[in-house]
C-alpha positions in Angstrom: 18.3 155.3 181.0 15.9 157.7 180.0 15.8 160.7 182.8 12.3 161.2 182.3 11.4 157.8 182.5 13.4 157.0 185.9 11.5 159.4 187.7 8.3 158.6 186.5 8.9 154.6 187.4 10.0 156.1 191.1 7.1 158.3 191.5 4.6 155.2 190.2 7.2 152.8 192.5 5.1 151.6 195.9 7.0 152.4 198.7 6.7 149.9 202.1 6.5 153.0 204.5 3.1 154.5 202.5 1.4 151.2 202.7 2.0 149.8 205.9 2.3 151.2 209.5 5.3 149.0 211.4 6.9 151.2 213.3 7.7 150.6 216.9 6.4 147.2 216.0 9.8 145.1 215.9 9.6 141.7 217.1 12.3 139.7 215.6 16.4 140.8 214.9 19.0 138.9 213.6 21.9 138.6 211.2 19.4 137.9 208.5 18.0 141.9 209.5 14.8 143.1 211.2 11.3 141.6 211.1 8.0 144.1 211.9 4.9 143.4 212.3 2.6 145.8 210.4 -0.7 146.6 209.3 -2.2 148.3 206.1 -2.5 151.8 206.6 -5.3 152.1 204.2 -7.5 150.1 206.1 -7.8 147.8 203.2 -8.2 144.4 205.3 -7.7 143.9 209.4 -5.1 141.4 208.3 -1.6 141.1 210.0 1.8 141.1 208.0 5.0 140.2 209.1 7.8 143.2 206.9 11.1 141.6 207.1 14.1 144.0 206.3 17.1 142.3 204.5 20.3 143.9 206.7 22.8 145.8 204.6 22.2 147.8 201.4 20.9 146.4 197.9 20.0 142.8 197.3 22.7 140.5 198.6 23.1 136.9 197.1 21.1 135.3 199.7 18.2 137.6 199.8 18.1 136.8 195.4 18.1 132.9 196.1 15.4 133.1 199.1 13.3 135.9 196.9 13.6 133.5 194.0 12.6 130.5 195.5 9.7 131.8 197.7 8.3 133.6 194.6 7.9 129.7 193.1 6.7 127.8 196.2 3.2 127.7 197.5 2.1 124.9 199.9 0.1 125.1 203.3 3.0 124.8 205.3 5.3 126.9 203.8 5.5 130.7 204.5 4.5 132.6 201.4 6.4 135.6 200.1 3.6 138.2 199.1 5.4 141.1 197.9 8.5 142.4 197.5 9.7 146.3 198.1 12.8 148.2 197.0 13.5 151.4 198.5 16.0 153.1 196.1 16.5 156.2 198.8 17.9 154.0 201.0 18.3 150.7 198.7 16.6 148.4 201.5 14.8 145.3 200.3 11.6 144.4 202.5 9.6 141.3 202.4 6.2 140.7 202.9 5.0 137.7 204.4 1.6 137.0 206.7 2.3 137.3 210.3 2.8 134.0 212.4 1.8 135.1 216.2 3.8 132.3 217.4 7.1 129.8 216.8 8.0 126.4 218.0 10.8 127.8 219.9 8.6 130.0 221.7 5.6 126.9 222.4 8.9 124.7 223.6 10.1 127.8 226.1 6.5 128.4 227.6 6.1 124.8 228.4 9.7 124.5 229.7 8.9 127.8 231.7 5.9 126.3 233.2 7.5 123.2 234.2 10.1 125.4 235.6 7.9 127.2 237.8 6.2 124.3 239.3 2.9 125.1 237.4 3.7 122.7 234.1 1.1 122.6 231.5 1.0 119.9 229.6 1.4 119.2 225.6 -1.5 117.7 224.1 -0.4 114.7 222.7 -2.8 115.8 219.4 -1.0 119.0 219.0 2.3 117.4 219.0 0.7 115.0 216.0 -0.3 117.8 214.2 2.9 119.8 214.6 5.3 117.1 213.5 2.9 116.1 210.5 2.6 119.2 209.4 6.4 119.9 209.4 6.8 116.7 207.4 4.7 117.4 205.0 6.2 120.9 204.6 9.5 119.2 204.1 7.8 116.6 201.9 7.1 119.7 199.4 10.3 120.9 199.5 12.3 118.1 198.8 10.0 116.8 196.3 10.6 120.2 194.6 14.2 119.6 194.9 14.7 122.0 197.7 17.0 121.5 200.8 16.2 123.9 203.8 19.2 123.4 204.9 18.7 125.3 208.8 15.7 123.8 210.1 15.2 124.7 214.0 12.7 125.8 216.2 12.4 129.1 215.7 11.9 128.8 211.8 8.8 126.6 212.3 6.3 129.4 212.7 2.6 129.1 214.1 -0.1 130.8 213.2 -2.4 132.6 215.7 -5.8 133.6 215.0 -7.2 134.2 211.6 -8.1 132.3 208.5 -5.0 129.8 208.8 -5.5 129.2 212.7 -2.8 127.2 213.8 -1.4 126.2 210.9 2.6 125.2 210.1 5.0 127.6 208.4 8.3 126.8 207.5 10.2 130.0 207.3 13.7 131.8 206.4 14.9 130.2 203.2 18.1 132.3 203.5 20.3 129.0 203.4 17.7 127.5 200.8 19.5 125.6 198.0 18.3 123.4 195.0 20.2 119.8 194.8 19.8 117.6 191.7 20.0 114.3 190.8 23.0 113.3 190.6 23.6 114.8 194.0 25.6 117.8 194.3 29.0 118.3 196.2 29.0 120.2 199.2 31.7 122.3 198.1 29.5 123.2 195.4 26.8 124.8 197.4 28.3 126.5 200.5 30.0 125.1 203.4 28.1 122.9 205.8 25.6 125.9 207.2 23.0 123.4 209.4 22.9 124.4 213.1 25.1 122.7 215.2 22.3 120.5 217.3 20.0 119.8 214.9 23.4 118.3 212.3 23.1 115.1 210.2 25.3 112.6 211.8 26.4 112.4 208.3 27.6 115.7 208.3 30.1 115.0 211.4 31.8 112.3 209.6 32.5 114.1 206.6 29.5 113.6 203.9 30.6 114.6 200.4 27.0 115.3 199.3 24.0 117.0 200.3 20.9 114.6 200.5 17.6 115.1 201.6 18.1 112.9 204.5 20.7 115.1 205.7 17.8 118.1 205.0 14.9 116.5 206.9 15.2 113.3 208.3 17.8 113.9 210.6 17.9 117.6 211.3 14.5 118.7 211.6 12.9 115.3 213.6 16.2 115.8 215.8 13.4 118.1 217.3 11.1 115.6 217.5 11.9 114.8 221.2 11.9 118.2 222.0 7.6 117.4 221.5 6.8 115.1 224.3 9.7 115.9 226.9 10.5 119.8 226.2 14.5 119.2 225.9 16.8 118.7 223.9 17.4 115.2 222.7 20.6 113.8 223.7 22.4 116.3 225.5 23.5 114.6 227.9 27.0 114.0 229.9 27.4 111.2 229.9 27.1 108.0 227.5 24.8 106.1 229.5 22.6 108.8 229.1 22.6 109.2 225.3 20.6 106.0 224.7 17.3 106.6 223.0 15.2 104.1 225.4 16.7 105.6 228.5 16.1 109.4 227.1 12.3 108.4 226.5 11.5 106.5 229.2 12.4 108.9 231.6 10.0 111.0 229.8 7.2 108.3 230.4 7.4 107.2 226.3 6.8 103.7 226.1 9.5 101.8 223.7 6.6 99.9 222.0 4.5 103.2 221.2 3.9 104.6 217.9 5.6 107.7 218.6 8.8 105.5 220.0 9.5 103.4 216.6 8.5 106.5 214.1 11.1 108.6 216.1 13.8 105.1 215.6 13.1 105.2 212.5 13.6 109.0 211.7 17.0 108.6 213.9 18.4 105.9 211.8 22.4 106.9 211.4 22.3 104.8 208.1 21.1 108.2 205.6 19.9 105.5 203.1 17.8 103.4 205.6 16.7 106.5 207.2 13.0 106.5 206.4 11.9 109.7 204.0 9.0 112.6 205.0 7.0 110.8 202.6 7.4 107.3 204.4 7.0 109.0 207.7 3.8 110.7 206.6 2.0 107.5 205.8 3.5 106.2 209.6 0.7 104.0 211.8 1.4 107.3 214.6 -0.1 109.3 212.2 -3.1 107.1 211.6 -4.1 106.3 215.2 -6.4 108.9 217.3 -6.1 111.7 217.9 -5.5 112.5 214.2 -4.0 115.1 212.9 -5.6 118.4 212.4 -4.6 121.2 209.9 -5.4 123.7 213.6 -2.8 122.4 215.9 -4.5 123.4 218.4 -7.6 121.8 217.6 -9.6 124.7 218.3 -9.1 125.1 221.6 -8.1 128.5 223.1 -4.4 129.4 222.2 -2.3 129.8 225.8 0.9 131.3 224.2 1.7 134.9 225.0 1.6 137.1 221.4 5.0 138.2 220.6 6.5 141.3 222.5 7.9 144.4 220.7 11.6 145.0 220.6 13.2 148.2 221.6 15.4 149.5 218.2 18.5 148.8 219.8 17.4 145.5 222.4 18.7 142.4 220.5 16.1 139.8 220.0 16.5 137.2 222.5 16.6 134.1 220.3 19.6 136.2 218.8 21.5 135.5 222.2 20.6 131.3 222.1 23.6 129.3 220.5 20.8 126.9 219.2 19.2 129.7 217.1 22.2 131.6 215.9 22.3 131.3 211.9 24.8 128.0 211.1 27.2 130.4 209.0 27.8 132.3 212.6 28.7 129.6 214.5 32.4 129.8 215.7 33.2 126.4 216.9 30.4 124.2 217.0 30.2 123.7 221.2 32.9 124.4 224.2 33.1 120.7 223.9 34.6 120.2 220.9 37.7 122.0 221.8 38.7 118.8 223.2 39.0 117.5 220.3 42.0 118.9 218.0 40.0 118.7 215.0 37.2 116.8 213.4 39.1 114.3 211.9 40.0 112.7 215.1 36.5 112.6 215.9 35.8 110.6 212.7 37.6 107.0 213.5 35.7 107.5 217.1 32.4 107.8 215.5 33.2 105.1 212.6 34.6 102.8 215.1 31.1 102.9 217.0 29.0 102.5 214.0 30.6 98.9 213.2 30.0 98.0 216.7 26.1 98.8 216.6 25.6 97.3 213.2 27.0 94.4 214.8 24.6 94.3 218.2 21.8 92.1 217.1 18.6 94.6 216.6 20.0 97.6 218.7 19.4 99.7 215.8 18.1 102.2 218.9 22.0 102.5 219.6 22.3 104.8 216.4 22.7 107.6 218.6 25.5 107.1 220.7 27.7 109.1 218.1 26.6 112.2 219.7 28.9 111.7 223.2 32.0 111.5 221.2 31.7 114.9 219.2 30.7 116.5 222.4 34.2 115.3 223.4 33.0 112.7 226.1 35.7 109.9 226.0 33.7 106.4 225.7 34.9 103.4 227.5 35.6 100.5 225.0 
């Protein structure tokens, strides 16, 4: 390359650290790299932006795949890529995306942290509308554009706090993003299974071939949707009586016969092909009943979650430190549980063997959950 040339494109090349003041601003860390939140320095606009640092030097192979698909998807409830910087002093790639004040795992720890403290505050029952229909139809976009998000969890569904998009749905970090086709692609030939551990595809477990979308959406992001109306996790539990669906909810004060009740049965189907789609669930009677669903989640009203706290440079970011938010890739054994078991494949004719039972039991499809006992190594009495 022309000498001449290279330094005029470097001198003409913006650089992230003249545009934007971020530092001492840190507020998320992970294996994925460093997230800041900054401002223009320029004073161009008041707006907030969220600078997210890709760890290591150059551009690895995730950071081309979740570049190249952010630069093609615009939707509501998708986070969208804005710019993209190279540094060639240092060869870091930084990210631009708008800031999200808040996350789903952080709304699900402050209500947890209420309860905990004897002061709980509740969960409107129209925010937790809004939230889950604006996820699906986030994932509805996505799939229909042949995407699989493929680590869907709390803290990737991002909120946003005040500003033009109040309360709006993000779904964030394509890292693991892949595109599927039709026919469907092995797994092999994507990546090894990279979904979070709690929010897996019973699929998955017994040894799927293929990624679907079902494996995508249906099962492993509305896994969460208990998390909504009872601020736990669904399922885990230690014992088998405890797994049941109609136990778990109506100790949470969920009638069986409600809405909310038989869209969640349907979403938890262990069957991937009767499994009901985001599409399907979208056009669900919950979502058509009041209160309806509002593109602010919080419906106006004044936002109670605390605004995201600054890191130190070297303090890890405490979702970093929760098992349940650690990236899927970095998981070393999926629970302490599961060293019980000598390997999946024992788990398998467990699992199997349960399945026939249930699709035996007259109408229990509610029973589709009582898989999850066995791979957390809990022996099941025949």
């Amino acid at each position: 390359m022309d000498y001449d040339f290279k330094t005029k494109l470097a001198a003409e090349r913006e650089k992230v650290e003249d545009l934007f003041e971020y530092e001492g601003c840190k507020v998320g860390r992970g294996t994925y790299g460093h997230v800041y939140k900054a401002k223009r320095k320029d004073g161009e606009d008041e707006k907030e932006y969220a600078l997210k640092q890709i760890e290591g030097t150059g551009i690895s192979m995730s950071a081309c795949r979740e570049i190249a698909l952010l630069r093609e998807l615009k939707h509501p409830n998708v986070i969208a890529l804005q710019k993209v910087f190279l540094s060639h002093s240092d060869r870091k790639v930084w990210l631009l995306f708008d800031y999200a004040e808040h996350d789903l795992w952080h709304i699900i720890k402050f209500h947890r942290a209420s309860k905990a403290n004897k002061k709980p505050i509740q969960l409107p029952r129209g925010m937790v509308k809004s939230l889950l229909y604006q996820i699906l139809d986030g994932i509805h976009y996505l799939h229909a554009n042949w995407v699989l998000h493929r680590d869907l969890k709390p803290a990737n569904i991002l909120v946003m706090g005040e500003g033009s998009e109040r309360g709006r749905v993000k779904i964030a970090d394509m890292g693991f993003a892949r595109l599927f086709n039709s026919p469907l692609k092995p797994l092999a030939d994507l990546d090894p299974v990279v979904v979070t551990f709690w929010y897996r595809a019973p699929e998955l477990l017994l040894g799927a071939r293929h990624y679907t979308k079902a494996i995508d959406k249906d099962w492993e992001d509305i896994r969460k949707m208990p998390e909504f109306p009872t601020l736990q996790k669904d399922f885990r539990r230690t014992t088998y009586a405890n797994s049941s669906l109609i136990k778990y909810m109506e100790k949470h004060k969920v009638k069986p016969d409600s809405k909310v009740f038989l869209l969640l049965q349907k979403l938890l189907t262990m069957d991937p092909t009767k499994r009901i789609t985001s599409e399907q669930a979208l056009q669900d009677p919950y979502f058509l009943e009041d209160p309806l669903p509002t593109s602010d989640v919080f419906a106006g009203c004044q936002i109670p979650y605390p605004k995201r706290e600054f890191l130190n440079e070297d303090e890890p970011d405490e979702k970093t430190e929760k098992q349940q938010l650690q990236p899927a890739t970095q998981e070393k054994g999926w629970s302490n549980h599961l060293w019980r078991l000598t390997s999946l494949q024992l788990a398998r004719p467990l699992i199997a063997r349960q399945l026939n039972k249930d699709e035996k039991s007259e109408g229990k499809t509610l029973k589709c959950v009582r898989w999850l006992p066995l791979v957390h190594g809990i022996q099941v009495a025949e």
